[in-house]
C-alpha positions in Angstrom: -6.8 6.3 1.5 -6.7 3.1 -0.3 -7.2 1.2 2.8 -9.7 2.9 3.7 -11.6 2.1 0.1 -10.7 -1.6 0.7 -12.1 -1.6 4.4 -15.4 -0.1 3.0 -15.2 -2.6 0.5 -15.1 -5.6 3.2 -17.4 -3.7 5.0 -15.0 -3.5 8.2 -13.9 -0.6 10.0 -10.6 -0.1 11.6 -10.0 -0.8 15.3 -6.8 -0.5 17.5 -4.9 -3.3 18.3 -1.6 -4.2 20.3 0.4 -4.0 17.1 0.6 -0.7 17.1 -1.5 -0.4 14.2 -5.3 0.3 13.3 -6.9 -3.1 11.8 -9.6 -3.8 9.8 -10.3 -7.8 8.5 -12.8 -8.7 5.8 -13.3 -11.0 2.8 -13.6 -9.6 -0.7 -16.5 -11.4 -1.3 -18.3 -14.4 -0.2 -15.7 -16.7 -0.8 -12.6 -14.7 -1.9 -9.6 -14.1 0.2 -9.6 -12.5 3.9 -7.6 -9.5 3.8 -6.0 -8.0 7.0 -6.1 -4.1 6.0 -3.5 -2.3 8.8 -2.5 1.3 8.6 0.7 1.7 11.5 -0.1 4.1 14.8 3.4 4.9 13.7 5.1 7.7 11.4 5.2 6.3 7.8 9.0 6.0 8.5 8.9 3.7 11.0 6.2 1.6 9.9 8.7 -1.2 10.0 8.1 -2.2 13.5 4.2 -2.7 13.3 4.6 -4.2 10.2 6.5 -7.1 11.9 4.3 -7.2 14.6 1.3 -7.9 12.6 3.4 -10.5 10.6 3.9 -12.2 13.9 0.5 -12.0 15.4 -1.4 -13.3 12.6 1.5 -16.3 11.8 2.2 -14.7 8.3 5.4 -14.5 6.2 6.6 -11.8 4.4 5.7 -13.8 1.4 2.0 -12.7 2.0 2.6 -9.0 2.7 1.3 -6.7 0.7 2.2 -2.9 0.9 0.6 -0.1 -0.3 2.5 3.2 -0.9 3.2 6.0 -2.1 5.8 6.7 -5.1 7.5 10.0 -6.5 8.9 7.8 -9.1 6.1 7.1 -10.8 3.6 9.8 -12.6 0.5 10.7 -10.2 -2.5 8.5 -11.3 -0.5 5.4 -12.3 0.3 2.1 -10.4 2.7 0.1 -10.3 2.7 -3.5 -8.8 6.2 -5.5 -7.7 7.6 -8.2 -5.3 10.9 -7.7 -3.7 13.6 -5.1 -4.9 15.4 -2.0 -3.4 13.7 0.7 -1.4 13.6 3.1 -4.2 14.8 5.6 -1.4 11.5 5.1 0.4 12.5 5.5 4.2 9.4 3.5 5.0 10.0 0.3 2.9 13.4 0.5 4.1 12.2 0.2 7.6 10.2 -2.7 6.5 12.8 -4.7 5.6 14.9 -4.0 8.3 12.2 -4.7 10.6 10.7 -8.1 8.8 14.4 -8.8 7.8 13.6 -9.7 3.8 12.6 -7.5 0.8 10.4 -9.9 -0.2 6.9 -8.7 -0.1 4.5 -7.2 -2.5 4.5 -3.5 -3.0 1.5 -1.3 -4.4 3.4 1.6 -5.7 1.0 4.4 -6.1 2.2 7.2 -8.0 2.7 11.1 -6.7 5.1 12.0 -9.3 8.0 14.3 -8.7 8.0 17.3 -6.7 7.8 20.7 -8.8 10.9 23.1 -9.0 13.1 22.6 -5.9 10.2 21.8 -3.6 11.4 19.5 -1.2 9.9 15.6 -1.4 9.0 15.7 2.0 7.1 18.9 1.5 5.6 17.2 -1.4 4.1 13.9 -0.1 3.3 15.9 2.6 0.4 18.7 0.8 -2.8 18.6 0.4 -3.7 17.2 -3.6 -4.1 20.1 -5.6 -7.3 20.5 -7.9 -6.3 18.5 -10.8 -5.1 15.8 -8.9 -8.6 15.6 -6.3 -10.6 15.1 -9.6 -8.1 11.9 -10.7 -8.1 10.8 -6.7 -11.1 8.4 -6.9 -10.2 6.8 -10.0 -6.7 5.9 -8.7 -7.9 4.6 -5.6 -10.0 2.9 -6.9 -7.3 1.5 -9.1 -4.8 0.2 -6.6 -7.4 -1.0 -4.0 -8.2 -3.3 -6.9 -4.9 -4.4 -7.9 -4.6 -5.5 -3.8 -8.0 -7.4 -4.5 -6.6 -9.0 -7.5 -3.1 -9.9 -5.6 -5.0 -11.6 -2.9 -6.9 -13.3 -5.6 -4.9 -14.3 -8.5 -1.6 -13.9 -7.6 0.6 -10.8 -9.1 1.9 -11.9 -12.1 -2.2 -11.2 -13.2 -2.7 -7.6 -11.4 0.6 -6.9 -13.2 -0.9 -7.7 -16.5 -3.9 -5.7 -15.7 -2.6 -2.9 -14.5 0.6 -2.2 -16.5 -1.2 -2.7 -19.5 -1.6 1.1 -20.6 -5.0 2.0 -22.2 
């Protein structure tokens, strides 16, 4: 979903390529930064392989990754913004990493928060939002498709201070 907001955005839409992923390319504005938005043809756990593809077909390091996700460690309607680190348990940034070979890349940690009762987490990430959370949606999209503007812009260490800043 936050791809999608960025590739709006950019005013791109997404097209397949060999990758195994859906691309979209765009600028954020006139003169800012091109941005490669690619959501993997792949279940979120294997996202790895796509992921290294693209790095290879557009000549990019890892260094210059930047990957949205979602996070049950952090409350829904937050963000987080980090480069490197552990998994966190996320099978799909583990198979990042395995794939690109490095944990060092820049993760957009979106926050879910933590399953209710004994609810499973993949039961969780996969529902629908309830209610509450549909009315927050926009705003937290919103949110972390511009902290991935602001990386590509300024750098992290000034999304960080942005968005971990609590109001």
């Amino acid at each position: 979903m936050v791809l999608a907001e960025l590739a709006h955005r950019v005013g791109s839409t997404f097209k397949s390529q060999k990758t195994n992923a859906m691309v979209a390319e765009g600028r954020t504005g006139i003169e800012g930064p091109r941005l490669i938005l690619a959501k993997p043809n792949s279940f979120m756990n294997l996202s790895g392989g796509p992921t290294a593809a693209l790095l290879k077909f557009y000549k990019l390091p890892p260094s210059q990754l930047i990957v949205v996700h979602d996070e049950l460690d952090i409350p829904f309607d937050r963000i987080r913004l980090k480069f490197g680190g552990g998994s966190g348990g996320h099978n799909g940034i583990k198979d990042i990493v395995s794939a690109i070979g490095t944990p060092d890349f820049t993760r957009v940690r979106v926050g879910i928060g933590r399953p209710p009762g004994r609810q499973s987490a993949a039961d969780f990430v996969l529902r629908d939002f309830g209610s509450t959370e549909r009315a927050t949606l926009p705003n937290l999209l919103t949110d972390a498709a511009d902290a991935v503007e602001q990386i590509a812009r300024e750098g992290l260490t000034a999304a960080q201070l942005r968005f971990h800043t609590e109001a």
